[in-house]
Each structure stands twice: as C-alpha cells, then as structure tokens.
C-alpha positions as CSV (number, residue, x, y, z in Angstrom):
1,X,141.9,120.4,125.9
2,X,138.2,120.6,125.3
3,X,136.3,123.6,127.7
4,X,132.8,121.1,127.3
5,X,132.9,117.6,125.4
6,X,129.5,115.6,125.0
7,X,129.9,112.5,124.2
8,X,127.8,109.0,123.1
9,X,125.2,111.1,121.9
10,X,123.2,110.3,118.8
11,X,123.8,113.9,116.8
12,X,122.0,115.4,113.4
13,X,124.4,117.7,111.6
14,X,123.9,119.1,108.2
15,X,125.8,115.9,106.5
16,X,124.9,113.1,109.0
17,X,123.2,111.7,111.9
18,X,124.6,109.3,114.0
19,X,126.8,108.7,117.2
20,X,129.0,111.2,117.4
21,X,131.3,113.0,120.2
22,X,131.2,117.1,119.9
23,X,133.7,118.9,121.3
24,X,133.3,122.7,122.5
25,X,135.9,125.6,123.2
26,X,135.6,129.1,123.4
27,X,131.7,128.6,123.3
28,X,132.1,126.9,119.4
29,X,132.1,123.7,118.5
30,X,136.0,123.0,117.2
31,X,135.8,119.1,116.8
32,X,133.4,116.1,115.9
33,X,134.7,112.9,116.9
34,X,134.1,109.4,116.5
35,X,132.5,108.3,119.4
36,X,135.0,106.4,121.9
37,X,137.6,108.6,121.2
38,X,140.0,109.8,124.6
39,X,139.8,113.3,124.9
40,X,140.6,115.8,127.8
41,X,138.2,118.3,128.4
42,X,137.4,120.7,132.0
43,X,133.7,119.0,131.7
44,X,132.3,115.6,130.5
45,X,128.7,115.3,129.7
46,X,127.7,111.9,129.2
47,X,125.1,111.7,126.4
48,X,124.4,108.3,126.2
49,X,120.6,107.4,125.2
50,X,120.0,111.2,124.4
51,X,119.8,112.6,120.9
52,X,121.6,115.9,119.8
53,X,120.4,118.9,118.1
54,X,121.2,122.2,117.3
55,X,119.7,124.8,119.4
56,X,116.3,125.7,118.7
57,X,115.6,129.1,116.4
58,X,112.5,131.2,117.5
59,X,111.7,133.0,114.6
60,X,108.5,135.2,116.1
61,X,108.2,136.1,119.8
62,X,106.1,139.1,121.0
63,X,108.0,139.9,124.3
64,X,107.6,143.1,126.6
65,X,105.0,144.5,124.3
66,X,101.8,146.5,124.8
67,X,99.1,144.3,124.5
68,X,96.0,145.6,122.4
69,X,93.9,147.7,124.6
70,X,90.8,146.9,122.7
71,X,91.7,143.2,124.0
72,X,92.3,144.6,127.5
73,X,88.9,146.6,128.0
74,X,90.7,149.3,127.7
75,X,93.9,148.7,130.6
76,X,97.4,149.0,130.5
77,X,98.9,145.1,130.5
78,X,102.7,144.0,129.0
79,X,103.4,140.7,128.1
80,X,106.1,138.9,129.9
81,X,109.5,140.4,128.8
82,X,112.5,138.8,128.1
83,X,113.5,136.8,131.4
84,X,110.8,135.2,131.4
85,X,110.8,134.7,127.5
86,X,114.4,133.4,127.6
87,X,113.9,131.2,130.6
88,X,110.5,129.6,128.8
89,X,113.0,129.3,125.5
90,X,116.0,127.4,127.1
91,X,114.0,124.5,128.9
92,X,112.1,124.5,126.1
93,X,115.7,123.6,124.1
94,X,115.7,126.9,122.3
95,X,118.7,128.9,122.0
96,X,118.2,132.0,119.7
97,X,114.9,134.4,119.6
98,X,113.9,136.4,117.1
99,X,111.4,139.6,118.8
100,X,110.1,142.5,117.4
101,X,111.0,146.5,117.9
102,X,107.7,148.0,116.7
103,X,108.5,151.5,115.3
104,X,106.2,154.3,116.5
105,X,105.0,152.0,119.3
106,X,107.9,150.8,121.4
107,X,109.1,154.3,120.8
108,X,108.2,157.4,119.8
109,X,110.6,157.8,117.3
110,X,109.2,155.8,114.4
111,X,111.2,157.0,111.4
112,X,114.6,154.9,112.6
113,X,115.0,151.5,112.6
114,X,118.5,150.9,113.6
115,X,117.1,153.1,116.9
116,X,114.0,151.4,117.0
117,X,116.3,148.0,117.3
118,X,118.8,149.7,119.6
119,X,116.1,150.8,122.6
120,X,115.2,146.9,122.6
121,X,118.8,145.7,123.0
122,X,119.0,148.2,125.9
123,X,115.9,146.2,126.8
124,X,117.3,143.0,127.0
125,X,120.7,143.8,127.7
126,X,121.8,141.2,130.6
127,X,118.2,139.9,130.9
128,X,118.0,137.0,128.4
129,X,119.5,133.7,129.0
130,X,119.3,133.0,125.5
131,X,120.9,135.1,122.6
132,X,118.3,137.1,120.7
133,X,117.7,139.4,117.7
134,X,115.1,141.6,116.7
135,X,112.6,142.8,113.5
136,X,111.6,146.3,113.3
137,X,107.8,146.1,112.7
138,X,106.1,149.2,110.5
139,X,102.4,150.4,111.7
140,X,100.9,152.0,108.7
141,X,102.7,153.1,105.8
142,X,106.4,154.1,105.4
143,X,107.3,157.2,105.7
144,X,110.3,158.6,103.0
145,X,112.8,158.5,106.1
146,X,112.1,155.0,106.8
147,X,112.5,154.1,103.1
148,X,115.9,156.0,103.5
149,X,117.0,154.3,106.4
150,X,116.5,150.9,105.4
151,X,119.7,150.2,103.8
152,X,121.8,151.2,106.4
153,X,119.8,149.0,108.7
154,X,120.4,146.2,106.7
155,X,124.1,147.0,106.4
156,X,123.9,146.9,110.4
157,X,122.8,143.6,110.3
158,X,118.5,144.0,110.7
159,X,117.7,142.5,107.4
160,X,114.1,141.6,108.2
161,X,111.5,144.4,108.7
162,X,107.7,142.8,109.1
163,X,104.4,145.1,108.2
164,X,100.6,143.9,107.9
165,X,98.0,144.1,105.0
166,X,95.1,144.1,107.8
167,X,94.4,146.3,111.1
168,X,93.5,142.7,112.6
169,X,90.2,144.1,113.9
170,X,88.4,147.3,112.9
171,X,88.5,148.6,116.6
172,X,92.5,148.6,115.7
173,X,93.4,151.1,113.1
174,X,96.0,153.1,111.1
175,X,98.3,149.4,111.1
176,X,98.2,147.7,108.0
177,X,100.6,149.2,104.8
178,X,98.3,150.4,101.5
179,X,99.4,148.4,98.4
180,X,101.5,151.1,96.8
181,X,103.5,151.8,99.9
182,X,103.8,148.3,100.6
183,X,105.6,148.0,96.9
184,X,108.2,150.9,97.5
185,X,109.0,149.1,100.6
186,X,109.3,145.9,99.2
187,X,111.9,147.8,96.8
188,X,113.8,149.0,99.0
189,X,114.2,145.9,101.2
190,X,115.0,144.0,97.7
191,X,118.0,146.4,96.8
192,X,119.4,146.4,100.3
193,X,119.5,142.7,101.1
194,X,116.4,142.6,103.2
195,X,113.4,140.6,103.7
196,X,109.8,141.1,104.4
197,X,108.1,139.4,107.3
198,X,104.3,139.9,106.9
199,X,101.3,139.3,108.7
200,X,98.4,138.6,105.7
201,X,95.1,139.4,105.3
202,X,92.8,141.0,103.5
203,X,91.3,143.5,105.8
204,X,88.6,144.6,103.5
205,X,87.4,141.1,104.6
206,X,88.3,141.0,107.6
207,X,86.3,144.3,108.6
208,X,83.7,143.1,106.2
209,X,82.5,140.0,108.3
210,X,83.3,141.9,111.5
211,X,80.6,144.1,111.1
212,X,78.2,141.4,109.0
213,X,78.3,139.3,112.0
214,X,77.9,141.9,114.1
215,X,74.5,142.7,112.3
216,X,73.5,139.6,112.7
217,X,74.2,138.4,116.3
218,X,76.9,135.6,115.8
219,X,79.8,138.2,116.3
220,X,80.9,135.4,119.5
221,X,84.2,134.9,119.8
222,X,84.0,131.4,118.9
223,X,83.2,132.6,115.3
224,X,86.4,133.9,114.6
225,X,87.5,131.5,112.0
226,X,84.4,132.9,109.7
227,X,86.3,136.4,110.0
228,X,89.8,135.1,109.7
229,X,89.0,132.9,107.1
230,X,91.1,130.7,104.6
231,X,89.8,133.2,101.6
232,X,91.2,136.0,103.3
233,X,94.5,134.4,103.6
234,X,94.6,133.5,100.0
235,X,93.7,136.6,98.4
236,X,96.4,138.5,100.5
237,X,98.9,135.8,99.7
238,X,98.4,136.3,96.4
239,X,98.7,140.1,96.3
240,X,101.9,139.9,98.3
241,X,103.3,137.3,96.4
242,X,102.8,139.5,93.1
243,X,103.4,142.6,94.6
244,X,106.8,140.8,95.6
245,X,107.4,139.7,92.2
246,X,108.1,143.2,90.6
247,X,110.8,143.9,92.7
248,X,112.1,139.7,93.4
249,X,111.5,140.9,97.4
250,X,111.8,137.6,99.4
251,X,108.8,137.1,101.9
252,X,108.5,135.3,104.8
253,X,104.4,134.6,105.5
254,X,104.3,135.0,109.5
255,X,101.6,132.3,110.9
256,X,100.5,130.4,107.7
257,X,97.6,128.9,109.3
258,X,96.2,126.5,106.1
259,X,95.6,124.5,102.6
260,X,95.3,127.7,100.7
261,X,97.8,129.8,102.0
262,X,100.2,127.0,101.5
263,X,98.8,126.4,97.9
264,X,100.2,130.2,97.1
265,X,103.1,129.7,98.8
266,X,103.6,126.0,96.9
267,X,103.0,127.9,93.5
268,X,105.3,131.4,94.2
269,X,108.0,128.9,95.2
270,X,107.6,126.5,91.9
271,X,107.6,129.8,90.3
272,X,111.5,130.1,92.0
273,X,110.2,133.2,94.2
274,X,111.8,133.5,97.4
275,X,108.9,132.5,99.4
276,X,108.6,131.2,102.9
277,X,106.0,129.8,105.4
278,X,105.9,129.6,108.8
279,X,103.7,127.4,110.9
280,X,102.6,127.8,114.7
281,X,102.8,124.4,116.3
282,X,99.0,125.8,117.9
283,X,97.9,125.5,114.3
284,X,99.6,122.0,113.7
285,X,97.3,120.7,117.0
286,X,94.0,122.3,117.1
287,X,91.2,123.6,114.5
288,X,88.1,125.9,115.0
289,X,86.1,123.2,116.4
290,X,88.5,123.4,119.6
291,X,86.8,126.6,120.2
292,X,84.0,124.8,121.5
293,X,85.7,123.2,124.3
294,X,84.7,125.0,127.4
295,X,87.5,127.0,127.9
296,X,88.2,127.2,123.7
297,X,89.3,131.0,124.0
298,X,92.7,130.2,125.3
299,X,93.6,128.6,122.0
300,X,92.7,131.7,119.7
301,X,95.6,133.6,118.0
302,X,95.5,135.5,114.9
303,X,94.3,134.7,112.1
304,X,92.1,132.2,113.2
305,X,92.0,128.7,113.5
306,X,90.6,126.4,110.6
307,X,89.9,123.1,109.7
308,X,90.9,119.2,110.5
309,X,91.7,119.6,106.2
310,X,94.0,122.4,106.7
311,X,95.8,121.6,110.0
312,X,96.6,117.8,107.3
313,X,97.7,120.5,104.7
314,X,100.2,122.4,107.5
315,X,102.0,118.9,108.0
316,X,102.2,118.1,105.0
317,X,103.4,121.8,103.9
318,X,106.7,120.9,106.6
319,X,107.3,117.5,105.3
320,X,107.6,118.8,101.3
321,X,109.5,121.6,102.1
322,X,106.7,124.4,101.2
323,X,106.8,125.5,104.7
324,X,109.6,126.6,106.0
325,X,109.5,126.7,110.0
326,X,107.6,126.0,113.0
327,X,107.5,129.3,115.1
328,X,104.8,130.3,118.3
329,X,103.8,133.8,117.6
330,X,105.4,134.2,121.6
331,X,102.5,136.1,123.4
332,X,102.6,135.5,126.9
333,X,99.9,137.1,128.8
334,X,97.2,135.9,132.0
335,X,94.7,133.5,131.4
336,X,92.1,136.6,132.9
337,X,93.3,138.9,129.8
338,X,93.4,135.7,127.1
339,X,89.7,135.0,127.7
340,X,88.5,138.5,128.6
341,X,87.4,139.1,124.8
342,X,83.5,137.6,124.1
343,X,83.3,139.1,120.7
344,X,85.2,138.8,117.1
345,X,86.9,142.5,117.9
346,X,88.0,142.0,121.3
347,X,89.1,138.3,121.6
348,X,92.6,138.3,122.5
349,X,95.3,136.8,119.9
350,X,99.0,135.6,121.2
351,X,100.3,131.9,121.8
352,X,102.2,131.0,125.3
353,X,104.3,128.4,123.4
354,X,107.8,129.4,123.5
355,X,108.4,126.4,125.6
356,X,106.3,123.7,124.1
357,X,107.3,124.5,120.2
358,X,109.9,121.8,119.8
359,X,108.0,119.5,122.4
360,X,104.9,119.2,120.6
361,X,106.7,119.4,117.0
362,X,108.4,116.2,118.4
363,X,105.7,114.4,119.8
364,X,103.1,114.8,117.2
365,X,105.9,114.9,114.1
366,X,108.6,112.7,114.6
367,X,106.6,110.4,117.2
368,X,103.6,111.0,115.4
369,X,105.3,109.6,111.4
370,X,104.8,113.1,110.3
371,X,108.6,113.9,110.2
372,X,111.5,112.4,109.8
373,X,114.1,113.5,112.9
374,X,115.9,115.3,110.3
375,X,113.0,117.4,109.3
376,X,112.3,118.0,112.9
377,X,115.8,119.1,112.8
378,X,115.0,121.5,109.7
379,X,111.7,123.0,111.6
380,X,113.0,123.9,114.7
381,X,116.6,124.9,114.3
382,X,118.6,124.9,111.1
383,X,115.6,126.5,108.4
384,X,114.9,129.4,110.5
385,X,118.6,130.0,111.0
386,X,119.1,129.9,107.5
387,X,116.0,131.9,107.0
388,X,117.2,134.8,109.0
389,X,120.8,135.1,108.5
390,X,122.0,132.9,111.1
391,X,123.3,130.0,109.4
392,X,125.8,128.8,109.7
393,X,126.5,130.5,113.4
394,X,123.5,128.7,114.4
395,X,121.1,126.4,113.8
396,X,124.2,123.5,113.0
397,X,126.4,120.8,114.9
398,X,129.1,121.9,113.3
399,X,132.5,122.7,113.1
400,X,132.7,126.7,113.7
401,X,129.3,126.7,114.8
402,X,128.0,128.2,117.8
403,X,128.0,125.8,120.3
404,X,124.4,126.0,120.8
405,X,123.2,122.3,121.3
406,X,120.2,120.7,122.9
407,X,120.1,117.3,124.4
408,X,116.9,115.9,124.1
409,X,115.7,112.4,125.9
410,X,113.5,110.5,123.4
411,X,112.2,108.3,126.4
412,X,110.2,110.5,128.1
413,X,106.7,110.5,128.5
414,X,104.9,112.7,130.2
415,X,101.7,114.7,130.6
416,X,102.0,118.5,130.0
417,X,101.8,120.3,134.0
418,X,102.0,123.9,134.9
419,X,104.6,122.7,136.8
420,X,106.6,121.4,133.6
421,X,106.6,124.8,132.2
422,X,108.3,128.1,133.0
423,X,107.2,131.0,131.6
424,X,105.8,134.1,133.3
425,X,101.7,133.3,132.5
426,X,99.4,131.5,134.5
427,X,97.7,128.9,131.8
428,X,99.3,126.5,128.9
429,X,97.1,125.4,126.1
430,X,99.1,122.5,126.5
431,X,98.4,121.6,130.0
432,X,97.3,118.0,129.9
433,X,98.9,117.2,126.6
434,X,100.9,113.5,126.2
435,X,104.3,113.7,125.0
436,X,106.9,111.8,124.4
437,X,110.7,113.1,124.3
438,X,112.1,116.3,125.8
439,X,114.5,118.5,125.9
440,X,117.0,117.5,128.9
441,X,120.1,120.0,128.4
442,X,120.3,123.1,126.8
443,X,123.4,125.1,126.0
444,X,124.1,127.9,124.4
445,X,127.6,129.2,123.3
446,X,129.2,126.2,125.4
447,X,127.3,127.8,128.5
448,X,124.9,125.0,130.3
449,X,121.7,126.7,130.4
450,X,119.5,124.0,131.8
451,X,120.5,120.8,133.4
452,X,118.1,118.3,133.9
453,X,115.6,120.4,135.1
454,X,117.8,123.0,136.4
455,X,118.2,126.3,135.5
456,X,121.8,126.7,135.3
457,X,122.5,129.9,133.0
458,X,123.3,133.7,133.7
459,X,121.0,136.5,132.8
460,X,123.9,138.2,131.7
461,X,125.2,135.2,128.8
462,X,122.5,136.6,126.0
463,X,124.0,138.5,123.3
464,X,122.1,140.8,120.9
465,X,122.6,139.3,116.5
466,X,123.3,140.7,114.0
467,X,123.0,139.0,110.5
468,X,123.3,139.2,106.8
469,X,121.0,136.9,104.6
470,X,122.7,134.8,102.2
471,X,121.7,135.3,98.4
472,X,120.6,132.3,97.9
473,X,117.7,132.9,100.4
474,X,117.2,136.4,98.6
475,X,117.2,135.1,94.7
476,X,115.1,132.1,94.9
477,X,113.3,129.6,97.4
478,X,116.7,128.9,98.7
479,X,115.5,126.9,102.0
C-alpha cells in the first residue's frame, strides 16, 4: 500500500512526460505507474487536468539577514526569516532553498564554515516548511584558517562557498575578495570538491561611476544601470572565468543579468569549463527603462537592470542551455525600506520573488513560446538540483526520489494580488501581473504542504541538506 498516490496527472520526469500515476511511501517516490492502474493507497489525490513537476529548487535566497545599513539610513531592519521564506516558497511550488550563512556577519566567528552553517540550521531548525541548505558567504579575503577548513566543509556536505569581486557600493566596504586571494580560494574549493558561487563586478567600475555621477548631479537612483553596467559584468566575468581556469574551479555566476555576461559564460562553457549562469526571473521581465515607472525603485536589485536586447539574450541564454537556472536573489524586506534609497549608493537591492519565480517563468516561458515545458522543468527544479548536489534526491519524478512534487493547474488565469501572495513584505513587483498556470499542490517528502490554497504543512517537516557535487558538474559544463 501506497502512504500518497497521485494519479491522472500529466508528469515530466528525466526520461518522459506524459500521463502518469506516482506513487509515494516513506516520503519517496517507490513507483510510476501507467495511469488507470488499481492501487491501494491511505490517500488519493486526483490529478486530473493538472501537470506534475518536481519540486521547485531555490538556488539564492537572502533570509533573516541584516540588511545594508547604508540602504537603511542607517537603522537596524532583518529581512523576513525563514517562516515566512518557506511559506512564500511552498505556495509558490518550491520545495528546497538554498540561503546563505555569511561568515563574520551572521556571526562573529568568521574563520569556520562548518559553524558558520551550523548557527543557521539552529536558525531554522523547526521553522521552515520546506527543506533547506545553506552557502557560507566570505566578506573580504580568506583568511589561512578558512583556506584550511574548506575541505572538511565540503566533506560535511557545504560544497558551495559564494564571495564578490565588488563592495556593491563604495559606502559598503572591506567585501569583495582581491584577485590573488580569490585564486588560492578557488584552489582550494577545486581540490576539495567545491564550487564557487560569485557575485561579479568590477568594482574599480563600479566605484568609478559612483563618484563620476556623483560629480555630475545624475547620481539618482534611476541611473543605476549606468553604474552596474553590462561592461562591468563582462570584464569580471572574464577575470573569474580565467582566474578559474588555472585551477578547473567550477563557477556558478549568481544573477547574470545580460548579453555579455552570457557571451562569457557561452565561451568558458565551449571551452568545456565548468561554468554556470543563473537568471532572476526580475531580469527575464523588466529592463532599466522600468525604472521610470512611478514607483520604478521597487524593481531594483543588484547589479542593475539593462536593456530590452539583453533581457532577449537571458531567454535565449535558458533555452540553449548557457544558463543554467532561474533563481530570485530572495530579499524580502518593506516597501518603506525598498524605496527609501534616492541615490546610486543607497538604493536598496533584494527581489521579493520567492513565490512568483516558477509563476512568471511559466507564464512568460512556456505560455509565452520561450520554453518548452521541459525546459521549464530544467529551470526551476532539476538544473539547480543538479547544480548543487541535490540530484538525484531532488529536483526528479523519480523512482528513489524525494517525493517532492508540485501540482500545477495550467488553466488558471489570474492577475497577480497581494492577496495571492504570502510572504512576510508588504509590496510584490508582481502585483498586477497576468498569468496563466499555477501551482495548486505542493508536497514535500510525501508531506502536503499546500492544498488548494491551503496551507497544510508543519513548521517542524524542513530538514537541513547536505550534498556532494557530482564530478561531472566539477570537470566540465556538466548541466
């Protein structure tokens, strides 16, 4: 006997899609059936008209951080942490998130990132709906015990560290990682097993046209994209990419935000690098000229927003494979904080998107004749898993998978509300968007979540990741 079996469903596993019945026990999937089938099971769920996916896979969520105080005039504010974060992720049909533990920030102890990883578990310990894992983030360079301590952090299953090659804004120093540190780090994470998340710029830029237009009265907010520019992005890219080439590091490009970045990536991959791109789904909707609109600030995150060519480039970078996921850069805050910032140094970055990622990836991919469901699939589930050591636990309807599985209606049509969404802030870049399709059932491990509108899950059924990337992600472009 089955514990959950959905059946008449219209499923996408890694061989086929189709109609297909899944049955779940012991929170994994054990059987796929041809639909039609008699089977006992304790629960029936009747997925007839709905298509089935794998859980969604969150690969970059700011949650129960410090916000920048030079975006918060100086006051103390926290983004949402993770109940919120979890309950935003599960409507939203995602079933794994991937946060950071920021060493030297979250804690004082910035020299350990097994430690760093452990006081965020004890964080979220019984407060996520959704299972989670974490990144230890560097600020500044690595110290020799930090070097040392990699390996066994990989062994403990963090193989993904992130660091920055820019301060973001010149009133935010001591972040980014030097050159030369940045290449005994990459070493490290290379002969470990690891992977390097980075955030790219080049801050001699980026501080460069802070201050230029600050000399010349256009340092408005709305001018951010001249700062954060596509040239910036391409000459860091390329730096990491060959500093990443001494030591075969794979790197995955956090918030790849257009036509030249991708470019880079295009080329380090057809040079069989292990490269990767992530997209924001922000990015995929919106370009500079959005910062116009009269409330424009809300959509800024970092780096900046570009043009109606490069937000083309970002779709197409998802349907050739160059791109590797669709993420949100998760950085839930008040609408009062997001547009407090007037200026190029204090505008505040983040997306509150944790819910609407696989909605608007739908609507404006598959319904849009951008992507193929499968690819949609890719984007929001299996790719990500694969990218950080999740596959095949997650991210697949398959047998010995988790049963993490969202049952999405392809028949809706709606208008983006507040009261559609779930998360702890009180604004949505997305409020007043069309879509069609959404997510109508969301389990993870064989636990219902969300049902039909419902939140139906425990605080308490989150569970903390571990992982191990697979070498063929670590010795060439291997997703």
């Amino acid at each position: 006997m089955f514990d959950v079996l959905i059946h008449s469903g219209y499923a996408v596993t890694p061989e086929t899609e189709g109609h297909l019945d899944i049955g779940i026990r012991d929170g994994r999937i054990v059987e796929l059936i041809e639909p039609g089938s008699p089977h006992e099971a304790r629960r029936h769920i009747d997925a007839t008209g709905l298509q089935v996916f794998p859980g969604g896979i969150e690969a970059h969520a700011h949650i129960l951080e410090p916000v920048h105080r030079g975006w918060t005039n100086g006051e103390e504010v926290w983004l949402q942490g993770p109940e919120g974060s979890s309950r935003a992720a599960a409507f939203g049909g995602t079933t794994t998130i991937a946060s950071f533990a920021f060493m030297g920030v979250h804690d004082e102890d910035s020299d350990d990132p097994i430690a760093a990883v452990e006081r965020r578990r004890a964080l979220f310990d019984r407060k996520s709906y959704v299972d989670y894992t974490f990144h230890p983030a560097m600020v500044g360079n690595p110290s020799d015990a930090v070097l040392a301590k990699i390996g066994p952090a990989v062994a403990a299953g963090i193989p993904t560290f992130k660091a920055f090659t820019t301060c973001v804004t010149t009133a935010q120093r001591g972040v980014k990682m030097d050159d030369g540190p940045m290449l005994d780090f990459m070493a490290e994470l290379s002969a470990a097993g690891g992977m390097l998340l980075v955030h790219a710029e080049c801050d001699e830029l980026v501080t460069h046209m802070e201050a230029k237009l600050k000399r010349e009265n256009r340092d408005q907010w709305y001018n951010l994209h001249l700062v954060h520019s596509s040239t910036s992005e391409e000459l860091a890219f390329q730096k990491v990419c060959r500093l990443a080439k001494e030591n075969g590091t794979a790197v995955y490009f956090v918030h790849v935000t257009g036509e030249s970045g991708a470019r880079v990536i295009a080329q380090a991959r057809a040079g069989g690098q292990p490269i990767y791109g992530e997209v924001l789904h922000n990015y995929l909707c919106f370009t500079a000229e959005d910062y116009k609109q009269p409330d424009g600030g809300k959509i800024q995150t970092y780096p900046a927003l570009k043009t109606e060519a490069d937000r083309a480039a970002l779709w197409r970078g998802l349907t050739d494979g160059t791109l590797t996921t669709v993420a949100t850069d998760e950085y839930t805050t008040d609408y009062a904080t997001k547009v407090g910032g007037r200026t190029v140094e204090t505008a505040c970055g983040g997306h509150a998107g944790i819910e609407t990622r696989g909605v608007i990836t739908y609507t404006e991919g598959v319904i849009g004749g951008r992507l193929s469901l499968r690819t949609f699939v890719d984007v929001f589930s299996t790719r990500p898993a694969k990218v950080l050591g999740l596959y095949p636990k997650k991210g697949a309807i398959a047998v010995g998978s988790d049963a993490d599985i969202v049952l999405w209606d392809p028949s809706v049509t709606k208008t983006i509300t507040m009261a559609d969404l779930h998360h702890d802030g009180d604004y949505s870049i997305w409020e007043g968007w069309d879509c069609t399709g959404w997510p109508v059932m969301t389990l993870v491990r064989g636990e219902v979540v969300v049902d039909r509108g419902q939140l139906t899950g425990s605080l308490e059924h989150g569970q903390w990741l571990p992982r191990r990337l697979d070498r063929t992600v670590l010795n060439g472009p291997g997703v």
